[in-house]
KETOR-504460 format. One line per field, with one value per residue (C-alpha): chain; residue number from 0; residue in three letters; x, y, z. Coordinates in Angstrom, 1 decimal. Example, Ala and Ser with C-alpha at 12.3 -4.5 7.8 and 13.67 -1.06 7.14 Angstrom:
2
cadena (A A)
num (0 1)
residuo (ALA SER)
X (12.3 13.7)
Y (-4.5 -1.1)
Z (7.8 7.1)
This chain:
329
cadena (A A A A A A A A A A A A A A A A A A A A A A A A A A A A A A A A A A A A A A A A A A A A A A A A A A A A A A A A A A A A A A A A A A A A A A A A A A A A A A A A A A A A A A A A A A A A A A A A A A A A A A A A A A A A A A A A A A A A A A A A A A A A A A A A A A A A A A A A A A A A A A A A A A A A A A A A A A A A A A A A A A A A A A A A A A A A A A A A A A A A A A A A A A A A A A A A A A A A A A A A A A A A A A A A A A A A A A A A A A A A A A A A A A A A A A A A A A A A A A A A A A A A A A A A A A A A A A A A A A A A A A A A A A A A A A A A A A A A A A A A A A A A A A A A A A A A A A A A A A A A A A A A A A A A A A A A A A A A A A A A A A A A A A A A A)
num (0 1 2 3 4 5 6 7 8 9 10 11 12 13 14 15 16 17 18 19 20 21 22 23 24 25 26 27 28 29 30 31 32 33 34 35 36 37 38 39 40 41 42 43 44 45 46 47 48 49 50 51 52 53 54 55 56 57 58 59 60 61 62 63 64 65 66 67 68 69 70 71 72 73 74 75 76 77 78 79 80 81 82 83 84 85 86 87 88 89 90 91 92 93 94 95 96 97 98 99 100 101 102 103 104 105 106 107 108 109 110 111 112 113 114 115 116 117 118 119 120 121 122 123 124 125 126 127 128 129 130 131 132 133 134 135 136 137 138 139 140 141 142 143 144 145 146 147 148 149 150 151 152 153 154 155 156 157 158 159 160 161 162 163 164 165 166 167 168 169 170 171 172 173 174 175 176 177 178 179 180 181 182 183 184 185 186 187 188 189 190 191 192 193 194 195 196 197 198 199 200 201 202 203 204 205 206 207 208 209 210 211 212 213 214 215 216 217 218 219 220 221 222 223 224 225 226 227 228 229 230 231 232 233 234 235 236 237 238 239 240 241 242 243 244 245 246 247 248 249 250 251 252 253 254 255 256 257 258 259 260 261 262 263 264 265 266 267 268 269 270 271 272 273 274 275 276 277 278 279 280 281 282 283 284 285 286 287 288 289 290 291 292 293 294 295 296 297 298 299 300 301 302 303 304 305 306 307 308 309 310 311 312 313 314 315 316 317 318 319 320 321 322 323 324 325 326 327 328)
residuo (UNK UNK UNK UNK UNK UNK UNK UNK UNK UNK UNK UNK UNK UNK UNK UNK UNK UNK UNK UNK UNK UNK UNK UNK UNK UNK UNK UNK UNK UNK UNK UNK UNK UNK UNK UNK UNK UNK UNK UNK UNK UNK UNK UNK UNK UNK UNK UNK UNK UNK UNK UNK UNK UNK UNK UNK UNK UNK UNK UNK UNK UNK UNK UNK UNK UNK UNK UNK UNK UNK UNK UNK UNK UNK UNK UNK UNK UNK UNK UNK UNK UNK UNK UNK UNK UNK UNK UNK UNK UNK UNK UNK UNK UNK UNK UNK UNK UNK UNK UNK UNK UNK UNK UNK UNK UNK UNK UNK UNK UNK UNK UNK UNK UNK UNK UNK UNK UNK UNK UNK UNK UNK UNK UNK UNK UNK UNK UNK UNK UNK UNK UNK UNK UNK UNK UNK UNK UNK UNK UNK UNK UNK UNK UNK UNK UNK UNK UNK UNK UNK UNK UNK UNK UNK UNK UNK UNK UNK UNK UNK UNK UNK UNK UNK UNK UNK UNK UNK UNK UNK UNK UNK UNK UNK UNK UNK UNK UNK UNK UNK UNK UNK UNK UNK UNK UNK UNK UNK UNK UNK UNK UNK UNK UNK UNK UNK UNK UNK UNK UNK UNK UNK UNK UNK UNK UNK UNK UNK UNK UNK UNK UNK UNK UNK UNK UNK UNK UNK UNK UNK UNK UNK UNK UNK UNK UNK UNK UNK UNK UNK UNK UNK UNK UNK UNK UNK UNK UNK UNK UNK UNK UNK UNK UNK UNK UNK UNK UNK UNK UNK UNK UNK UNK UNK UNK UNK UNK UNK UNK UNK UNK UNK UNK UNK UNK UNK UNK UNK UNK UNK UNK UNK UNK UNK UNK UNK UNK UNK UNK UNK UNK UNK UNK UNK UNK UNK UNK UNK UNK UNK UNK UNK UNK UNK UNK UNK UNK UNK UNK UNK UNK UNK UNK UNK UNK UNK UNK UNK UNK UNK UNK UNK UNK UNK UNK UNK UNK UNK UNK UNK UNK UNK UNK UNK UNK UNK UNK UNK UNK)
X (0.0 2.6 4.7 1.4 0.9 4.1 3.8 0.7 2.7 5.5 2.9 0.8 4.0 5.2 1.7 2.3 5.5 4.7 1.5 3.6 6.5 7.8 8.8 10.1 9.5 13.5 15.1 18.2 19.1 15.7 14.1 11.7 11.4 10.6 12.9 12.6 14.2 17.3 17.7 17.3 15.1 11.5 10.0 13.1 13.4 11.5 9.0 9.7 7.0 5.2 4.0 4.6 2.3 -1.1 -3.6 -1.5 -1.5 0.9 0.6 3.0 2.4 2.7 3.4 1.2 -1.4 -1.2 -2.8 -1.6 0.4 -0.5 1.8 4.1 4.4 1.5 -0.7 -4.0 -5.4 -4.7 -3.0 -5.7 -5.7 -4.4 -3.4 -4.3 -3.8 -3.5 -5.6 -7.2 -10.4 -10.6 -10.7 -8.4 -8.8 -8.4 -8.5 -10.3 -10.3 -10.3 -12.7 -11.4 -13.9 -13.0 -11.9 -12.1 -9.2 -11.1 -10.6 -14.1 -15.9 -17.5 -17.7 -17.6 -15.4 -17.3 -15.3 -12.1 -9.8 -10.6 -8.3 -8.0 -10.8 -10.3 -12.9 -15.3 -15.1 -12.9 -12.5 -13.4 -13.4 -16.5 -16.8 -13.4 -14.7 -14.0 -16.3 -16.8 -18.2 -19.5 -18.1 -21.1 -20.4 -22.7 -22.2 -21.7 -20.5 -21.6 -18.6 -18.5 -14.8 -11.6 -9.7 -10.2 -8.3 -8.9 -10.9 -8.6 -9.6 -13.4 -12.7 -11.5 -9.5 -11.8 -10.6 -13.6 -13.2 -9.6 -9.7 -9.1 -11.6 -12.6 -16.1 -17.6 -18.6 -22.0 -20.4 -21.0 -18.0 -16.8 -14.4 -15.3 -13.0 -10.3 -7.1 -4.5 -3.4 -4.6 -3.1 -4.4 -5.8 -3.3 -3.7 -7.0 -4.3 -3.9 -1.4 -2.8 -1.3 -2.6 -0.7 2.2 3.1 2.4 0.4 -2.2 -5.7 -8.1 -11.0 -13.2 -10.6 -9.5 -5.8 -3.8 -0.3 -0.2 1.0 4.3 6.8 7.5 7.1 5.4 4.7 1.6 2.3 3.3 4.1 3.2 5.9 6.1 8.7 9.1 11.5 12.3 15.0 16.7 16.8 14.4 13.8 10.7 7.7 4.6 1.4 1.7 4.0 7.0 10.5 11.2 14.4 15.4 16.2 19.5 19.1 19.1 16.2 13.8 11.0 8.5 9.3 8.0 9.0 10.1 13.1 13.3 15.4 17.7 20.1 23.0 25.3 25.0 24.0 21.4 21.0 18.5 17.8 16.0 13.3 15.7 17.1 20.4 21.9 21.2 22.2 25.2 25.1 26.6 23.5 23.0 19.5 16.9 12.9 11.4 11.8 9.1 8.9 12.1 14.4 14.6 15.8 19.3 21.4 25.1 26.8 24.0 22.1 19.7 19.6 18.2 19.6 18.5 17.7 21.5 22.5 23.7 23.6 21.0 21.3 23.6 23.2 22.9 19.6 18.9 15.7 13.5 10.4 9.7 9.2 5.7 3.5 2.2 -0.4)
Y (0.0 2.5 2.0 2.7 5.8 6.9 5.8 7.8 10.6 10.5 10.1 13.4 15.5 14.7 16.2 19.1 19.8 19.3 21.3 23.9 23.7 26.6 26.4 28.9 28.9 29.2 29.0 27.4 28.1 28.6 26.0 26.7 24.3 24.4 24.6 24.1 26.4 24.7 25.8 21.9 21.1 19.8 20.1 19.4 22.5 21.3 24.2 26.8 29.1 29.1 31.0 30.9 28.4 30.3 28.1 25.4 25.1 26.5 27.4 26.4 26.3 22.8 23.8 26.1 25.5 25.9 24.3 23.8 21.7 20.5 20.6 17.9 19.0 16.4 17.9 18.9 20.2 19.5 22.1 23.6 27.3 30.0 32.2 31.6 33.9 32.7 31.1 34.0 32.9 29.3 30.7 31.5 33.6 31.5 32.7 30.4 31.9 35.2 35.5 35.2 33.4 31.5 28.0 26.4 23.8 20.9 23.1 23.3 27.0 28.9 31.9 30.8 32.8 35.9 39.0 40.6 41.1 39.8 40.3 38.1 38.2 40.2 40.1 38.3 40.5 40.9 43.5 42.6 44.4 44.4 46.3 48.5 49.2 48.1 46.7 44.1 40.9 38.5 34.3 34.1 36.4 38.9 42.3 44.2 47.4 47.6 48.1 51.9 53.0 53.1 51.9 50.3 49.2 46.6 47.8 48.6 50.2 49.9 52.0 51.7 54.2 54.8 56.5 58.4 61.5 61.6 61.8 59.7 59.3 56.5 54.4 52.6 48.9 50.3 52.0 55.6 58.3 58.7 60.9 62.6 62.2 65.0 63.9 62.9 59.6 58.1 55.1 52.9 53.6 52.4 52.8 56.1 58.1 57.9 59.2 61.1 63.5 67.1 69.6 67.0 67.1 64.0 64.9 62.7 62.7 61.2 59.2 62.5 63.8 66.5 66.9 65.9 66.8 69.0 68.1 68.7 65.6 65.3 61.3 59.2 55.2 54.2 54.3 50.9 50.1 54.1 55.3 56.4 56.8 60.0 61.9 65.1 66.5 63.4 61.5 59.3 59.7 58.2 60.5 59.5 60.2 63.8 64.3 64.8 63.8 60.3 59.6 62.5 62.3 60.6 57.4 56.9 54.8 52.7 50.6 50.5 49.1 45.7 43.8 46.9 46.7 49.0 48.7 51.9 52.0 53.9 53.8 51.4 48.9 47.9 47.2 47.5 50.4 50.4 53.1 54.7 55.0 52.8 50.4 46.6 45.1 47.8 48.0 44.9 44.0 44.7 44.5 43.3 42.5 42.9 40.8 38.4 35.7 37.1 36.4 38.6 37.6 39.2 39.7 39.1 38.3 38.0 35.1 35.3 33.9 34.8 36.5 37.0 40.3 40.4 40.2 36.5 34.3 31.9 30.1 31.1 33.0 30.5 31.4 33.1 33.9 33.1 34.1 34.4 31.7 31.0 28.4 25.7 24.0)
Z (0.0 1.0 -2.4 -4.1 -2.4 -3.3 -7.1 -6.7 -5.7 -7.7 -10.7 -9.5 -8.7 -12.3 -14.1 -11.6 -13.0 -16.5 -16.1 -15.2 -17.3 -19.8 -23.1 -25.6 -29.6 -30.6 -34.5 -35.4 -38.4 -40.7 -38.4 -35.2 -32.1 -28.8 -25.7 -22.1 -19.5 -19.3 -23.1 -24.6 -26.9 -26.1 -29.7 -32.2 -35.0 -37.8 -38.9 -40.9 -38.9 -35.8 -32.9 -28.9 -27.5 -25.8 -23.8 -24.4 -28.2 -30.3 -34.0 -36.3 -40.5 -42.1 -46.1 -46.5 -44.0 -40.5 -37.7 -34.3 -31.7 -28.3 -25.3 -26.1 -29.7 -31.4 -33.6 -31.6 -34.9 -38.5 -40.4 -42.8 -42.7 -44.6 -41.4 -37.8 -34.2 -30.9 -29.0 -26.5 -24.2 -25.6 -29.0 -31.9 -35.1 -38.3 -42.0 -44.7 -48.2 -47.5 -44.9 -40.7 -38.4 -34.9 -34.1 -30.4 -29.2 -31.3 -34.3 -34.7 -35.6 -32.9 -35.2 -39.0 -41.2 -42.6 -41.3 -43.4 -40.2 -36.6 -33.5 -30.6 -27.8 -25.1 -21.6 -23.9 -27.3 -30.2 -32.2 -36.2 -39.3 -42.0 -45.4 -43.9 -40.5 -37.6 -34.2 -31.5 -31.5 -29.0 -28.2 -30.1 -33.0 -32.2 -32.9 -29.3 -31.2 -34.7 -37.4 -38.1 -36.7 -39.1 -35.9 -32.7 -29.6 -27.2 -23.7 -21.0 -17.7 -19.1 -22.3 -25.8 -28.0 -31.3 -34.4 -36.6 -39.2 -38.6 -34.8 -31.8 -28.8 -26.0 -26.4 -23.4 -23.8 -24.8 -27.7 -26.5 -26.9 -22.9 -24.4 -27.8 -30.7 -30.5 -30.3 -32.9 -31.1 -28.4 -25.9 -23.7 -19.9 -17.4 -13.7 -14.5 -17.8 -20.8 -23.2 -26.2 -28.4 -29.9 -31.7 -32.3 -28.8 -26.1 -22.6 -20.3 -19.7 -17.1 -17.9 -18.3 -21.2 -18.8 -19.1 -15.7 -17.9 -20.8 -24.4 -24.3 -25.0 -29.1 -28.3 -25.2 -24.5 -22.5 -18.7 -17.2 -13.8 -12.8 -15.5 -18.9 -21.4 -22.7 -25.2 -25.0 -27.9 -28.6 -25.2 -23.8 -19.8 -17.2 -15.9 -13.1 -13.6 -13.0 -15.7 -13.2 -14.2 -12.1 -14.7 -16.5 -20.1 -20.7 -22.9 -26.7 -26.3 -23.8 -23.6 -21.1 -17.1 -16.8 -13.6 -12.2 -14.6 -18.1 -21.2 -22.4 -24.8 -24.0 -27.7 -29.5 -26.5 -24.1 -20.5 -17.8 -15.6 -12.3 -11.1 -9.9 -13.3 -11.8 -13.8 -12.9 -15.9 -17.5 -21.3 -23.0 -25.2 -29.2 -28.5 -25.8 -24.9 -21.3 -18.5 -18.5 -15.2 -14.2 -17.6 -20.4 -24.1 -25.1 -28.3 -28.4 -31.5 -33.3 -31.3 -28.7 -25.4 -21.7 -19.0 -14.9 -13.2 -12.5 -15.8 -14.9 -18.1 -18.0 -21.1 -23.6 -26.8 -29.5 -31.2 -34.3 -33.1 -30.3 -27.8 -24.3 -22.0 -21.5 -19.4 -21.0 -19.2)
């Protein structure tokens, strides 16, 4: 009885593990595969295009078909579109002919293809495109906000940025303007702001449209972790919510904090700055993404590989190209 209890065991800690293991799309040569963390190969390079795997498929093009891959690298269902997205809510954007519709993880359609662009679904709605303009649909293809808008973005904080008659606004999940059109761009909400720009100059506004800081940065990312990139001359720097300098304008570029850790070019390299705007990770890098579950993908002599929050090597560049790490369950 006890060694079955600890057969049982053994077999239950196993799943747990693999249920929670990550894995990477990486390309050797003009081949894609999948690694594990320790950087060996889990799905051998063999496809000549494919995606990061998302709900635990992955989508990878067979000729010239795709279809997708389950978690240990079968085929979950047959390659037979011309395009695909991710899977997003249980359900994945797939292009037949020339029409998109939506597949669930049997590969069978929720949403048959009728629309000419469709984006992944997002708090139950995806944005779509019909006879050039652009709405949101329901998981069961109904219309929530009826195609009329040359552009749309996903919801966040409750609101979406809208672009009509050659200005940007925000709708609210009725499809009323919360903010009218009026602005030349327009980000997404992050933490009650939102970056917008009028008169070629950057500023912030609340969720009435009142401005909380005034247009005045010539270029601005959406705020992320309380911060936003901004550039002011030629220099990138960091600003809060109220527009005030938190790291003043000394980089050559940056990309947004995630993980409380932000990329900046300094030269011709990269590295990793605190909030602070201290270097963690000095400039050794030709180029970089974000830190994502505590790694972030690097560049050195042309191959990719992944490095800690120290800057510590944690598998080696040897990658022509790879993705993040993600979960695969």
């Amino acid at each position: 009885m006890k060694k079955l209890v600890l057969i049982f065991a053994a077999i239950l800690i196993s799943g747990q593990m693999f249920s929670q293991e990550f894995l990477a799309a990486a390309r050797t040569g003009k081949l894609w595969g999948f690694i594990t963390e320790d950087g060996n190969w889990h799905v051998n390079p063999q496809y000549v295009h494919l995606h990061n795997y998302h709900e635990g498929l992955a989508a990878v093009q067979v000729g010239k078909v795709w279809g997708f891959l389950d978690s240990k690298g079968s085929i979950a269902i047959n390659p037979q579109f011309t395009r695909v997205k991710d899977f997003h809510e249980g359900l994945a954007g797939v292009l037949v002919g020339k029409m998109w519709g939506f597949v669930d993880k049997n590969g069978a359609f929720s949403i048959n293809p009728q629309f000419e662009k469709v984006r992944d679904f997002h708090d139950g709605m995806a944005r779509v495109r019909q006879d050039g303009k652009w709405g949101f649909i329901d998981k069961k293809g109904s219309y929530t906000i009826n195609p009329q808008y040359d552009h749309l973005n996903d919801f966040s904080e409750g609101l979406s940025a809208a672009y009509m008659a050659k200005r940007w606004g925000y709708l609210d999940h009725s499809g009323t303007w919360a903010i009218n059109p009026q602005f030349e761009k327009a980000g997404s909400f992050s933490g009650g702001v939102a970056v917008v720009r009028q008169g070629g100059k950057f500023g912030v506004i609340d969720k009435n449209g009142k401005y909380v800081v005034n247009p005045q940065f010539v270029a601005m990312k959406d705020y992320s972790e309380g911060l936003a990139a901004i550039k002011m001359g030629k220099l990138w720097g960091f600003v809060d919510k109220e527009g005030k300098y938190v790291i003043n304008p000394q980089f050559a570029a940056v990309e947004s904090f995630h993980e409380g850790l932000a990329a900046v070019k300094s030269g011709k390299l990269w590295g990793f700055i605190n909030k602070k705007g201290k270097y963690v990770v000095n400039p050794q890098f030709e180029k970089v993404e974000a830190f994502v579950g505590g790694r972030a993908r690097v560049r050195m002599g042309g191959k990719w590989g992944w490095v800690g929050k120290k800057g510590n090597i944690i598998i080696n560049p040897q990658f022509a190209n790879a993705f993040d790490f993600v979960k695969v369950d």
